[in-house]
C-alpha positions in Angstrom: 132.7 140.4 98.1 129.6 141.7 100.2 127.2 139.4 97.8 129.4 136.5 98.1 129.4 136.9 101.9 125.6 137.1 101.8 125.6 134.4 100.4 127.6 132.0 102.5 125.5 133.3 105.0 122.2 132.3 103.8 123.8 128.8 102.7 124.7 127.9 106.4 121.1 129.2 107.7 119.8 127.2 105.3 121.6 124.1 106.5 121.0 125.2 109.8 117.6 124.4 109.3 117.5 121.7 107.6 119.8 120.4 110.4 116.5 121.2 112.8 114.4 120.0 111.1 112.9 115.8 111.8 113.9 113.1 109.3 110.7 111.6 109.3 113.0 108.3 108.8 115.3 108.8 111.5 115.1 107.6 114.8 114.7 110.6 116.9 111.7 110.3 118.5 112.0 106.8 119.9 111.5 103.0 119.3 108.4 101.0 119.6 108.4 97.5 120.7 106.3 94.8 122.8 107.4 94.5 126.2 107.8 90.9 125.9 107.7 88.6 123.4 106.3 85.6 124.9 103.1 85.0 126.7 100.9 81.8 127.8 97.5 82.1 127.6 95.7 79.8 130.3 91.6 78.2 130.4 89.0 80.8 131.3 91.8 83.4 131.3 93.4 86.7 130.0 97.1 88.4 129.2 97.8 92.0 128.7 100.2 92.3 126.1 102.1 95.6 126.8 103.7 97.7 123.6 106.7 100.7 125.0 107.8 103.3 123.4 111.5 104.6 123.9 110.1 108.0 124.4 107.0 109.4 125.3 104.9 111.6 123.5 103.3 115.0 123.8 99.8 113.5 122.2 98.4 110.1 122.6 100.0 107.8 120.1 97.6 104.9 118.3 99.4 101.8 117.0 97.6 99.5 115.2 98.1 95.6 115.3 97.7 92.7 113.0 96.5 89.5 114.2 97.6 86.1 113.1 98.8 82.3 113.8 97.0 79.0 114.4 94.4 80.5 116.5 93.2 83.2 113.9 90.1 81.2 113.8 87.2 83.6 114.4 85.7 82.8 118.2 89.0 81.4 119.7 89.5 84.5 121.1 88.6 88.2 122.4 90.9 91.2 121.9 89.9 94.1 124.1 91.1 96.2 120.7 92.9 95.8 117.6 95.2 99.0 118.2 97.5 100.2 121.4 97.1 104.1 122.0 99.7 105.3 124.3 98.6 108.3 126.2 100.7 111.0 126.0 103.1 111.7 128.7 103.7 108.2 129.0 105.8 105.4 127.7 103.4 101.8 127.8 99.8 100.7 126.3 97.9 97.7 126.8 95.4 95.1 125.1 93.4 92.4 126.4 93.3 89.1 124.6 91.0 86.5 126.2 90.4 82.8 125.9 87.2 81.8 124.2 87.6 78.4 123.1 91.5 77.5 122.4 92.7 74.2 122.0 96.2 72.4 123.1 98.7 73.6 120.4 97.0 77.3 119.2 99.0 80.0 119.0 98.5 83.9 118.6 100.6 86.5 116.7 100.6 89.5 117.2 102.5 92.1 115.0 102.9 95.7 115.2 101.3 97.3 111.9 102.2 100.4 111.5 104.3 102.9 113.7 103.9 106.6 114.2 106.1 109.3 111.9 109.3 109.6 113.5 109.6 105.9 115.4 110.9 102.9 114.2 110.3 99.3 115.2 112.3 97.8 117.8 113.2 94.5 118.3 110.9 92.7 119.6 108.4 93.4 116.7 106.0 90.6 117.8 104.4 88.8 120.8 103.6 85.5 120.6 100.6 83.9 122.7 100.8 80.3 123.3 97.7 78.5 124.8 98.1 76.0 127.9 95.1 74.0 128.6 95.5 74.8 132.5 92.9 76.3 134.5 94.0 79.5 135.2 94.0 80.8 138.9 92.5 84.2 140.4 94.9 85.7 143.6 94.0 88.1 145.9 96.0 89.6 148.5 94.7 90.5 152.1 95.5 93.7 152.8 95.7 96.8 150.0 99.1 97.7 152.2 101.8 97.4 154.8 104.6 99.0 156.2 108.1 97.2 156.3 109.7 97.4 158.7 112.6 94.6 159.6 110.3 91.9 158.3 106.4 91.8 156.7 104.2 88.7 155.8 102.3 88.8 152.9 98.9 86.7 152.9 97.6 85.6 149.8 94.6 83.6 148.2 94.1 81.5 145.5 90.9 80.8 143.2 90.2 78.8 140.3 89.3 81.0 137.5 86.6 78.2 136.0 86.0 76.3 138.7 85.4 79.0 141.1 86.3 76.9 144.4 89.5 77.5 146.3 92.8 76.3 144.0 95.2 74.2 146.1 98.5 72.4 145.2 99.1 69.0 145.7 103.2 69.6 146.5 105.0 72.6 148.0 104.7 75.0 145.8 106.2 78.8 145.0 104.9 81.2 143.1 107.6 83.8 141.7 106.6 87.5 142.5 107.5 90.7 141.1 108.9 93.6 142.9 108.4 97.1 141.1 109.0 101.0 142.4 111.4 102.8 143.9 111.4 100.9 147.1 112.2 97.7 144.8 116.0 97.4 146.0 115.5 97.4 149.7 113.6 94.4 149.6 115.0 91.0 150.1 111.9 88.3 149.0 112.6 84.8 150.7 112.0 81.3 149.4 111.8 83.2 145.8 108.1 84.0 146.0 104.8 82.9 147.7 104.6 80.0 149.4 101.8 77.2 149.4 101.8 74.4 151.7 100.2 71.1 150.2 96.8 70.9 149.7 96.1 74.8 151.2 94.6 77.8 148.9 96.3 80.3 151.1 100.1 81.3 151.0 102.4 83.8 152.2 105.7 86.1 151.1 108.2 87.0 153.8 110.3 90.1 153.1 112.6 91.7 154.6 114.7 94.9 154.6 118.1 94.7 153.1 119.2 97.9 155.0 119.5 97.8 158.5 120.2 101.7 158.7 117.7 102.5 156.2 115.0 105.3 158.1 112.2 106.5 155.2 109.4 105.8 153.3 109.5 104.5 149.6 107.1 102.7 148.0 107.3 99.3 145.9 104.4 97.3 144.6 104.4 93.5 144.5 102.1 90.6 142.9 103.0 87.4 140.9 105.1 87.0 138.5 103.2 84.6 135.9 100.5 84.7 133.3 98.7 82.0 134.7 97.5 84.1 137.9 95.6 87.2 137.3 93.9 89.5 139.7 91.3 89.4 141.9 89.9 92.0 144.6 92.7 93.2 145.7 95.1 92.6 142.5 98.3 94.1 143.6 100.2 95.5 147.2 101.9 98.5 147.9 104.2 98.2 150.5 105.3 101.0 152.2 109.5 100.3 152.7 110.2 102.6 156.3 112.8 100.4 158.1 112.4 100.5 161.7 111.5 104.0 163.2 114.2 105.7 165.6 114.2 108.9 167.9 116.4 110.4 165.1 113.5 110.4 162.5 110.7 112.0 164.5 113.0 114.7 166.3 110.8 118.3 167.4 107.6 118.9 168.9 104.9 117.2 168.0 101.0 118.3 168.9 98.5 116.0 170.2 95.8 115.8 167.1 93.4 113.1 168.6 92.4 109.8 170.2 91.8 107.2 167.3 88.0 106.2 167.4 87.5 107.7 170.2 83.5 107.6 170.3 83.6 103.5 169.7 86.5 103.5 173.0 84.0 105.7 174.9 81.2 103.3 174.1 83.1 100.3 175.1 83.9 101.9 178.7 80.1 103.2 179.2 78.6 99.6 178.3 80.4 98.5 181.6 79.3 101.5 183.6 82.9 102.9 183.9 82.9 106.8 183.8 84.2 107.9 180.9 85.2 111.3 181.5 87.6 109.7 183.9 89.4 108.4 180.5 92.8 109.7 179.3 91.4 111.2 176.1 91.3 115.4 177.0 94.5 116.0 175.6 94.5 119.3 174.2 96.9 121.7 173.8 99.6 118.4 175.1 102.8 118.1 173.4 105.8 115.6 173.0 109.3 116.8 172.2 111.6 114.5 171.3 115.5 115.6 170.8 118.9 114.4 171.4 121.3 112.9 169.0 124.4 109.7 168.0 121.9 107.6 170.2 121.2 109.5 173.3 117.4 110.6 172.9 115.0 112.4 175.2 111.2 112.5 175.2 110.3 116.0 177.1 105.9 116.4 177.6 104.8 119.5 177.2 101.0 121.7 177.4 98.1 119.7 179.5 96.2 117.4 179.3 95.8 114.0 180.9 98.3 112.5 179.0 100.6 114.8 181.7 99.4 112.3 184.2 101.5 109.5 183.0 104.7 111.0 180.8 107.7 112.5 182.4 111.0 114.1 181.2 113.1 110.5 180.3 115.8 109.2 177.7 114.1 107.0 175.1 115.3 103.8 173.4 114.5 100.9 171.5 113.2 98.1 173.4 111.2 94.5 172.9 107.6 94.3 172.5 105.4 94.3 175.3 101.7 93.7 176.2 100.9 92.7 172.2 97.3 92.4 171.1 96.5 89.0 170.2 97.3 87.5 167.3 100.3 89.8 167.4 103.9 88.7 164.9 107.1 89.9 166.0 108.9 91.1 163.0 112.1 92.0 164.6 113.3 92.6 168.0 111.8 95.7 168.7 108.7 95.8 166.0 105.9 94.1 165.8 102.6 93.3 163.8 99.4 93.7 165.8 95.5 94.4 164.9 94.4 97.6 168.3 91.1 96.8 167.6 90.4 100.5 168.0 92.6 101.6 165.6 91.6 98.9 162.9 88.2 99.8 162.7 89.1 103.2 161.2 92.3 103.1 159.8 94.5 100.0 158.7 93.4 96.4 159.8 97.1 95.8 161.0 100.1 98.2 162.4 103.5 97.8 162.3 104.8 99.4 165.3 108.4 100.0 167.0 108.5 99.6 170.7 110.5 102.3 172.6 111.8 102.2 176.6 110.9 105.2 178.6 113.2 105.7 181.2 110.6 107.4 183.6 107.1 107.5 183.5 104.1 107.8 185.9 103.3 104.2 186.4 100.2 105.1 188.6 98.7 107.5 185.5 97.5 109.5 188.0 96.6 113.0 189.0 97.0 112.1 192.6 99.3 109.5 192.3 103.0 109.3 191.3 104.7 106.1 191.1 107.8 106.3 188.9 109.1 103.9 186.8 110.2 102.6 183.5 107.4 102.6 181.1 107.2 101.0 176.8 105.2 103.1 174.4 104.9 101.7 170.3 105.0 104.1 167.6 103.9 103.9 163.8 105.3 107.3 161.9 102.0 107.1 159.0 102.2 107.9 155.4 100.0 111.4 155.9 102.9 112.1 158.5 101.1 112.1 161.5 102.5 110.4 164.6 100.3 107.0 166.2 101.5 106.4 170.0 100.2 103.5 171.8 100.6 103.3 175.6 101.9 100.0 176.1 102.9 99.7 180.2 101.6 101.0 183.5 100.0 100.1 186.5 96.2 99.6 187.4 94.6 103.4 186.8 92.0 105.1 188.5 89.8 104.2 185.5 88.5 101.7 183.4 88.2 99.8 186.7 85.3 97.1 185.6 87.3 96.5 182.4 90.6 95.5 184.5 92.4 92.5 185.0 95.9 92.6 184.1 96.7 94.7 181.4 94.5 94.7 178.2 96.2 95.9 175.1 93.2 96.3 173.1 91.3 98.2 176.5 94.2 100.6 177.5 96.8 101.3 174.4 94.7 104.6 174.0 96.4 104.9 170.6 96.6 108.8 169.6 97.9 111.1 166.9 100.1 113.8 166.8 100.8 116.4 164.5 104.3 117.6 164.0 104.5 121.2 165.3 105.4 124.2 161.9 
């Protein structure tokens, strides 16, 4: 009875392991499959045909591919390599297949060889390539990033790809765009894409936010949505999705870090013979507190500095744009698009800013002189988490006094950092 038991016992270990053990024929390890199965290959162009795995990989996987269809004529075309590795870690490879000299009607297929042990082909087991004998057109975006906020205006140029001059339309046009990352579902895209006015080379993509309450800062990453279009200088955006920036969001103490390009504001100042150490710019050891909550927010200064010369204890609330630099966009009714010129030189050409209502504030920005009143500030809460304050409202100063007439945005924003306080 003991042997018998021993040997059950051994039996089910045994399929026990074999249980554990991989099938090399089954499909535990994942699929491989193009991403798509159709692509168009345009004049003087390129297309990245993409191969995913269901599952990645702890080692770089290699798939090879065959090549075939009406264009298998040696010189029609380039391939970048005739095999997709797959790093590991990760689920997607590329390869690059170029035009050389297609004609109207060639086609490319591409087929997936062989697959690792343990995947299986999925179902889209080939890509086909079709040739269009259209020039294709380079794009290039503006700006590397933005920040949305209610609304953000994406500027975009065209190129011919052979011809090299600027590629216009001759009707309305839209190009479709696609919208990946996590901050992909708060973005509303309007009139389905860019936009391109008859006969122009530049176009633009309005977005907006499709959550008023939303308060963060998720990324997404946009570009067009066709084959025919490929990359330039600045190939893709990233788009920074915040929502409009509240008291709420920025409650505690926050440190003054510094005055943004401070030695090129100083310079401006001295050219006109104005005394700069008359400037608002020794601030520290100053300090801005905000607190408050359900809507009723205060904005308490705190330390020294000269910055103590024009903020008081006051409630603090949305409120329109004021005093804009030029070239300015409203996005919304209390954000806005502007260029300090300051601030552009060393950080990003353009700021999207929220305009806030002080209840009480120095207007004078005095030492000696006290003249309260309501006063507007604009903040931009950045992606290394530091605070940007512009000063957007007072009266004449007692500086700056050959640079005055009427209030200058660029001149006397005095854009600063803060630090949030540990």
């Amino acid at each position: 009875m003991k042997r018998f038991s021993m040997i059950m016992m051994f039996a089910v270990a045994l399929v026990m392991t074999t249980a554990c053990e991989k099938d090399p024929d089954s499909n535990e390890s994942g699929t491989v499959q193009f991403s798509r199965s159709l692509y168009q290959l345009y004049t003087g162009s390129y297309v990245d045909i993409s191969l995913q795995i269901s599952q990645a990989a702890s080692e770089d996987l290699t798939i090879p591919l065959e090549f075939g269809g009406s264009a298998a004529t040696d010189g029609k075309y380039s391939v970048s390599a005739t095999e997709i590795t797959v790093p590991a870690g990760e689920t997607s490879g590329t390869v690059r297949i170029s035009d050389v000299s297609m004609t109207e009607g060639d086609e490319i297929n591409v087929s997936i060889s062989s697959v690792p042990e343990g995947y299986s082909v999925g179902s889209r087991a080939n890509a086909i390539i079709t040739y269009v004998a259209q020039e294709a057109v380079i794009y290039s975006f503006e700006y590397e990033s933005g920040d949305l906020l209610d609304r953000y205006i994406v500027n975009i140029g065209l190129t011919g790809a052979t011809s090299q001059e600027p590629y216009v339309f001759d009707t309305e046009t839209v190009i479709p765009v696609s919208v990946s990352g996590e901050g992909a579902t708060l973005i509303n895209i309007e009139n389905g894409g860019f936009v391109f006015a008859a006969g122009e080379s530049s176009g633009t993509l309005t977005m907006t936010i499709s959550d008023d309450s939303f308060s963060g800062n998720v990324q997404a990453s946009i570009r067009p949505d066709s084959d025919r279009y490929i990359g330039g200088n600045i190939p893709a955006m990233t788009i920074y999705v915040k929502g409009i920036l509240s008291p709420e969001a920025i409650l505690g103490t926050w440190e003054f870090d510094e005055m943004i390009n401070l030695e090129e504001l100083e310079l401006f100042y001295m050219e006109m013979g104005d005394d700069t150490e008359l400037l608002p710019t020794h601030n520290e050891g100053f300090t801005l507190t905000f607190g408050g909550s359900e809507g009723n927010y205060t904005l308490t200064p705190g330390g020294e500095g000269d910055f103590s010369d024009y903020y008081r204890e006051a409630a603090i609330s949305h409120t329109a744009p004021v005093n804009q630099t030029s070239g300015s966009i409203n996005l919304g009714e209390y954000t806005s698009d502007e260029a300090q010129m300051f601030t552009a030189e060393v950080d990003t050409p353009r700021q999207q800013i929220t305009y806030f209502r002080l209840s009480e504030v120095n207007r004078a920005f005095s030492p000696d002189t006290e003249t309260l009143g309501a006063g507007t500030i604009a903040m931009r809460l950045r992606n290394d988490g530091k605070l940007e304050i512009y000063l957007k409202d007072y009266d004449q100063p007692p500086f700056g006094e050959m640079w005055w007439d009427g209030f200058d945005a660029d001149m006397f924003s005095f854009a600063a950092t803060f630090t949030k306080a540990e």
